[in-house]
C-alpha positions as CSV (number, residue, x, y, z in Angstrom):
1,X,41.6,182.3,-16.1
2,X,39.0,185.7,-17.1
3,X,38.4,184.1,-20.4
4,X,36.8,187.1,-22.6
5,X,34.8,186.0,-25.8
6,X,36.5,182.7,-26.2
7,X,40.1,184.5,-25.9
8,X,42.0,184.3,-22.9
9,X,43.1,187.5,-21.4
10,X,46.9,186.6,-21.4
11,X,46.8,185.5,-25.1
12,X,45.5,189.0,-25.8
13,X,48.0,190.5,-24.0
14,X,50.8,188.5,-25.7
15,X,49.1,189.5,-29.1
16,X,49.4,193.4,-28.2
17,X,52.9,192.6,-27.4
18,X,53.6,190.6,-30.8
19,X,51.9,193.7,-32.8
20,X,53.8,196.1,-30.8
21,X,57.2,194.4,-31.3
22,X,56.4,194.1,-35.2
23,X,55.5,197.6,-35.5
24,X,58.7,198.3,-33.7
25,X,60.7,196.2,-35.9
26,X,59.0,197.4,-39.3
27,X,60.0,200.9,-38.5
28,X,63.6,200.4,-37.8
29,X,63.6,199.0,-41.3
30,X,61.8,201.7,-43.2
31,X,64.2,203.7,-41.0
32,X,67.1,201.9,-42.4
33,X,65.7,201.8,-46.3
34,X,65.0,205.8,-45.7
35,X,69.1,206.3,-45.0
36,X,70.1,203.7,-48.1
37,X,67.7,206.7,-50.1
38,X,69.2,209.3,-49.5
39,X,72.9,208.1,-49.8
40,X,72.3,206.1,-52.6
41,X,70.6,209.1,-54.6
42,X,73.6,211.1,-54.1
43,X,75.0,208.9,-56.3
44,X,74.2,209.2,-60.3
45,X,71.9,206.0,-61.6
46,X,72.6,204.5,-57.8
47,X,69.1,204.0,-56.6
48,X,68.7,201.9,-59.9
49,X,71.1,198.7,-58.6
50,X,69.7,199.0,-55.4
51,X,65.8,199.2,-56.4
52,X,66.8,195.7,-58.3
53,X,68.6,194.1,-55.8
54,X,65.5,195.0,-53.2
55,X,63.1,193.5,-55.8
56,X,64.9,190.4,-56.6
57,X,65.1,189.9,-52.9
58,X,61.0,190.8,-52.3
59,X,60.5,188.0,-55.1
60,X,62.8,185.6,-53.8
61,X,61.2,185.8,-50.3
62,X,58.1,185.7,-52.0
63,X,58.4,182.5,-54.1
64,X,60.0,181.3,-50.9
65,X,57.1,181.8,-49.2
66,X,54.7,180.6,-51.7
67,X,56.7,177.4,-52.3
68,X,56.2,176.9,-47.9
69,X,52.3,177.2,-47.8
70,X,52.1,175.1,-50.9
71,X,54.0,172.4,-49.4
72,X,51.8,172.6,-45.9
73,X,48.7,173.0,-47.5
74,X,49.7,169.8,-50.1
75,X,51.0,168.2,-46.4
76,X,47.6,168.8,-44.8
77,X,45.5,167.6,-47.7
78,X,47.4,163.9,-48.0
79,X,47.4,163.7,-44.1
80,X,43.9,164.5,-44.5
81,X,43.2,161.8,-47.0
82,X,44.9,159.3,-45.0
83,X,48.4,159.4,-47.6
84,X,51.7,159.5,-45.8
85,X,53.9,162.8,-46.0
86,X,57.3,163.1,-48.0
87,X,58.7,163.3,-44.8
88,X,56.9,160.5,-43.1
89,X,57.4,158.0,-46.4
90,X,61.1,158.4,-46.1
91,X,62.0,158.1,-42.4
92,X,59.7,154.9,-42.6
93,X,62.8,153.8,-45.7
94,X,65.4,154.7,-43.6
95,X,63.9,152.8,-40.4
96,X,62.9,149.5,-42.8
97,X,66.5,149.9,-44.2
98,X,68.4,149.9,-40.6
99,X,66.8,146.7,-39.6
């Protein structure tokens, strides 16, 4: 394989393709939120439920996501140090408890 600054050729490729397919995706929704605009405003105060329902949902992704890397990045660091995971501790309790 042409391998081009420590990248393989194919892996860049697949990379283009990701971005492109993002990019595709991210405009069909800011598509989608520009229609929910303009109907909602139409209405009188009804952009205001919908702003809060979008930002509860933007935090509650966020925290979501948050609460994931903190639990990987605390996962890493014990398997680092040599301390089982909270995963790993309790299928090793359910394995001693079967026998």
């Amino acid at each position: 394989m042409l391998v081009l600054g420590g990248w393989g050729v194919k892996l860049k490729i697949a990379v283009v393709l990701l971005l492109l397919l993002v990019r595709q995706f991210w405009q069909m929704q800011k598509n989608d939120l520009a229609r929910m605009y303009r109907l909602f405003q139409r209405i009188p105060k009804g952009l205001e439920p919908v702003a809060e329902s979008f930002k509860k949902h933007v935090e509650s992704e966020g925290m979501k996501l948050v609460k994931e890397a903190t639990e990987a990045a605390t996962a890493k660091k014990d398997k680092d140090a040599g301390k089982p995971s909270k995963d790993s501790g309790a299928a090793a309790a359910k394995h001693s408890s079967q026998s």
